[in-house]
N, C-alpha and C positions, 0 to 999 in steps of 0.2 A: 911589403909596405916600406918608405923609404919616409924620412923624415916631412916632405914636401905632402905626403899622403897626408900627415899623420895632422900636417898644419890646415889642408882643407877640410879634413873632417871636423876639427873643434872649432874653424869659421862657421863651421855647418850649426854645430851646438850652441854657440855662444852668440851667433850671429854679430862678431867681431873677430877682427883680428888678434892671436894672439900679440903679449906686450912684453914677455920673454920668453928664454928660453925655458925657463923653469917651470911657466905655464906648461909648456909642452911635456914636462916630464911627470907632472902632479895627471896631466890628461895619458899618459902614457899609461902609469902606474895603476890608476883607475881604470882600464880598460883591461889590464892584465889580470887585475884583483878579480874584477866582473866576467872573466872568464872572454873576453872579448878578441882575444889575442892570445897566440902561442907563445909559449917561453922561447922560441927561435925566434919571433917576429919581435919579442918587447928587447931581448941581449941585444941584436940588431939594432934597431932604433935607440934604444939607451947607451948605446957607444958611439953611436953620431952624437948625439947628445951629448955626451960628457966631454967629445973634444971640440963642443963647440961652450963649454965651459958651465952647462947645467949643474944644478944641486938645487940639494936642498937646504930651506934657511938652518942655521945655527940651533934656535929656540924648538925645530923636531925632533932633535934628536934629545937636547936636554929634557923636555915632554916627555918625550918615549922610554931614556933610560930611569926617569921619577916614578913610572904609573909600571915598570917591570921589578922596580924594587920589592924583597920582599924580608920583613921585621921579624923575630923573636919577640914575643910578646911574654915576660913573666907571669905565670898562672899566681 
């Protein structure tokens, strides 16, 4: 699957055009999760993807490193 695939399909989903690149990578990512796609086919695609300058926003990861924290709470 090559990235051109990867933009027909979520025309398919969304019945729209994706409006960046990063859409591509959230539908990427989701399909890998969902078992939909092999770890060869998402590296693949997700390295087209990054040199066409994908990411993800800033606020995910601060999300993500907030809700993996973990406190000492004094009994």
């Amino acid at each position: 699957m090559l990235v051109e695939e990867l933009i027909v399909q979520l025309t398919k989903v969304k019945n729209d055009t994706p409006s960046h690149v990063n859409e591509l990578l959230d539908y990427l990512q989701k399909r890998y999760i969902y078992e939909e796609i092999s770890i060869v086919e998402y590296k693949k695609i997700f390295f087209e993807l990054d040199k066409l300058k994908a990411e993800k926003p800033s606020e995910f990861f601060i999300k993500t490193k907030l809700s993996n924290l973990e406190f000492d709470i004094p009994s």
